[in-house]
N, C-alpha and C positions, 0 to 999 in steps of 0.2 A: 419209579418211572425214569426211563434214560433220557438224559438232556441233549437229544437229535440236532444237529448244527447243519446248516446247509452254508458252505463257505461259499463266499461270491471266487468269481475269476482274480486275483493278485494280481496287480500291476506295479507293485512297486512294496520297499521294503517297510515302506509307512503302513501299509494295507495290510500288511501281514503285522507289525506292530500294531495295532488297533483289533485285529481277532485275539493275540496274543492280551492285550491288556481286557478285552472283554470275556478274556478265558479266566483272568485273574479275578475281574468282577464279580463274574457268575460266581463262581466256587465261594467267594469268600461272602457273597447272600445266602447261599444254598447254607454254608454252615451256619451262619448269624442264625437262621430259621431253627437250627436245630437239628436238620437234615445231612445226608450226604449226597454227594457230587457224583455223576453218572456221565461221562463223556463216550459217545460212539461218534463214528464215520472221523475219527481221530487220523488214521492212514491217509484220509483224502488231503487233510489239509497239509501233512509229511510229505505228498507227491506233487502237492505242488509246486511248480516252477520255481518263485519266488523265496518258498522255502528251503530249497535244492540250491538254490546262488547263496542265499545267503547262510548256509552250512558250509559252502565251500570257500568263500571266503573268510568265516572265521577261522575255519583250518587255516589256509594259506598263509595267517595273519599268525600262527602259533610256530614255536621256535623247535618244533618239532616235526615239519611239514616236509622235512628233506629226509628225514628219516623212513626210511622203506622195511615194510611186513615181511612177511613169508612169501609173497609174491615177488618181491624188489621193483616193485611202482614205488614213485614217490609224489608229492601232488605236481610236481612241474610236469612229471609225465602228463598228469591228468588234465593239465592244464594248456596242454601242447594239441587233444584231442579238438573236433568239432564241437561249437557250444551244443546243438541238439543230439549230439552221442551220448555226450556227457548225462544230461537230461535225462534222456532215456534209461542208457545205461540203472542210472541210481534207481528207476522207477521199477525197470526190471526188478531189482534189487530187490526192494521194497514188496515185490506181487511176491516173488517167491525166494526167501534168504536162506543163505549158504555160507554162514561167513570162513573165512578163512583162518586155520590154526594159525594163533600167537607165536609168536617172536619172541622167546625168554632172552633177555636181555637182565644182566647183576650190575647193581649201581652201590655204591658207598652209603652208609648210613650215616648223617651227619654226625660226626664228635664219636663216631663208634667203630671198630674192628671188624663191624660186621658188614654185610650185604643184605641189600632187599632187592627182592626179582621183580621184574616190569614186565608184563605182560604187550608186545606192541603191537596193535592189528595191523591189519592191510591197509592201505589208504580208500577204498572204497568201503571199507569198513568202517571208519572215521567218520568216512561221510554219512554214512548210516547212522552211526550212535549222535551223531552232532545233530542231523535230523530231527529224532526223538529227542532230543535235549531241547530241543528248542520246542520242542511242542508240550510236551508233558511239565516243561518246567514251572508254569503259570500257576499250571493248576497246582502242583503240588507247592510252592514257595507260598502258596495263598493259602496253608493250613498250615506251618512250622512253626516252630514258638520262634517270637520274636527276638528273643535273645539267645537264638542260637547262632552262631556264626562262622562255623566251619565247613565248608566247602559248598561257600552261598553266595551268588554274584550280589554284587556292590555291600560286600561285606569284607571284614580282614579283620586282623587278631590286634588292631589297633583301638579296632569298635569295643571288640573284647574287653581289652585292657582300661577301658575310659568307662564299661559300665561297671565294670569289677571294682574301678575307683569310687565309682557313683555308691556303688551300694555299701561299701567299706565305709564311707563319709556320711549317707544317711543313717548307717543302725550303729554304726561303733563296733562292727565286727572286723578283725583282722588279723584273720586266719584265712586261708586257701587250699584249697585242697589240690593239688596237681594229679591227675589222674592219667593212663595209657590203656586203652585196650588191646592185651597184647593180640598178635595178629587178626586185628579186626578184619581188617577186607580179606582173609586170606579165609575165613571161617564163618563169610555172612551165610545161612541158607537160602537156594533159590527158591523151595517152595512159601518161605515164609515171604521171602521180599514181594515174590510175585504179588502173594494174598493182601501184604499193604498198599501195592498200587493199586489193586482191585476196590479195596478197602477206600482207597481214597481219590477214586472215582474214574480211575482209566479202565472205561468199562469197553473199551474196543479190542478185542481177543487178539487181534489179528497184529496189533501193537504188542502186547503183553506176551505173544507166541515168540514176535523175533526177539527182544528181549531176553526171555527164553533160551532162545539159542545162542544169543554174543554170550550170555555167563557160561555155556555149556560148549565153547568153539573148540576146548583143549589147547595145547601147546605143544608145537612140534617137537620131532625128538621124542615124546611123554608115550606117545600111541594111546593117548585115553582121553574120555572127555573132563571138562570142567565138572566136578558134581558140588561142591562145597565152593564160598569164596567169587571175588569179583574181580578181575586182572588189574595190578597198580601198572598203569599203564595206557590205557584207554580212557577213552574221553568220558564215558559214562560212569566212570565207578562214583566220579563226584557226585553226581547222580543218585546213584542208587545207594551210598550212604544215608545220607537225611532222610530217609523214607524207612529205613532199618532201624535207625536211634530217635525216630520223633518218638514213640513209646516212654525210651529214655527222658528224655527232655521232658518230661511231666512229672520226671524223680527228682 
């Protein structure tokens, strides 16, 4: 049975923290019980107003917001517009998505000779994946194992380091295994990631469809779609790792 949500009207970014923490609630009863998690009318609460300011603001807030897609917007453009264009704008977005082909951009690999490609959307595009981040993220950080901690907010590889110590200090083990998947995001499947967020209770198609389509936008220049892999680059791939390696994380 689907967990049906009837969001009130948003007034403020506490109102939308408070569905957000009761999104974390639920899920993590719903599993305690045994069960899994079912979210629809998910979109409604992504169009809302309050949710739409406050995706755009964490953009603005990121050191990456002067940087323009394939379209050459950058957010000050977006930021120069009417507040109710704006609005709209995204909501249009939302009813019916089209995202815009990537921006191959080759950045240095730390301590290496080599290159990794970024993938960088539009800035309406941003504002779409920031969107669904903020929505989807509740539910899914309320089923991750706890001691995972890469690319999970209010975590860092410091947390890492201090339970690795922990656990070294409690058994008398010390030994580490350092591990790399080589080109992870470059090789995730979308039919399998899809079937984990389904899996783990984003049961609103209409979320899951554009989803869908930002891993499948292609890259200019390429003339193809995305079929394999998740753009390093976009706000989402942090995202849609943890949902691909929770399996892992029980190894």
């Amino acid at each position: 049975m689907a967990h049906k949500s009837v969001y009130p009207k948003l007034e403020s970014e506490s109102d939308l923290q408070s569905i957000l923490d009761n999104l974390y609630a639920t899920t993590k009863q719903i599993i305690e019980e045994g069960k899994l998690p079912k979210f629809k009318n998910l979109l409604e609460l992504a169009k809302s107003e309050v949710t739409i300011i406050t995706a755009i603001h964490n953009i603005k807030s990121n050191h990456g917001s002067k940087t323009a897609g394939t379209d050459d917007v950058i957010m000050p453009d977006i930021l120069q517009q009417q507040y109710p264009e704006v609005i709209q704008m995204v909501r249009n977005a939302l009813d019916d998505y089209n995202p815009h082909l990537l921006k191959r951009v080759w950045i240095p690999k730390p301590g290496k000779d080599e290159k990794r490609p970024l993938g960088i959307p539009a800035v309406i595009d941003r504002i779409i994946q920031e969107v669904l981040r903020i929505i989807i993220e509740p539910i899914m950080e309320a089923q991750f194992f706890k001691h995972s901690y890469g690319f999970r907010p209010m975590r860092d590889t410091h947390m890492a380091l201090e339970r690795t110590t922990d656990i070294c200090h409690k058994t008398g083990y010390h030994w580490i295994i350092e591990g790399d998947i080589k080109g992870c995001f470059d090789n995730i499947n979308h039919t399998k990631l899809i079937k984990q967020l389904w899996h783990m209770g984003i049961h609103d198609r209409r979320i899951l469809m554009i989803i869908k389509k930002m891993l499948k936008a292609g890259i200019m220049d390429e003339l193809k779609t995305t079929e394999l892999g998740t753009p390093q680059g976009g706000l989402c791939k942090a995202l849609h790792k943890p949902p691909w390696t929770k399996p892992l994380s029980r190894w």
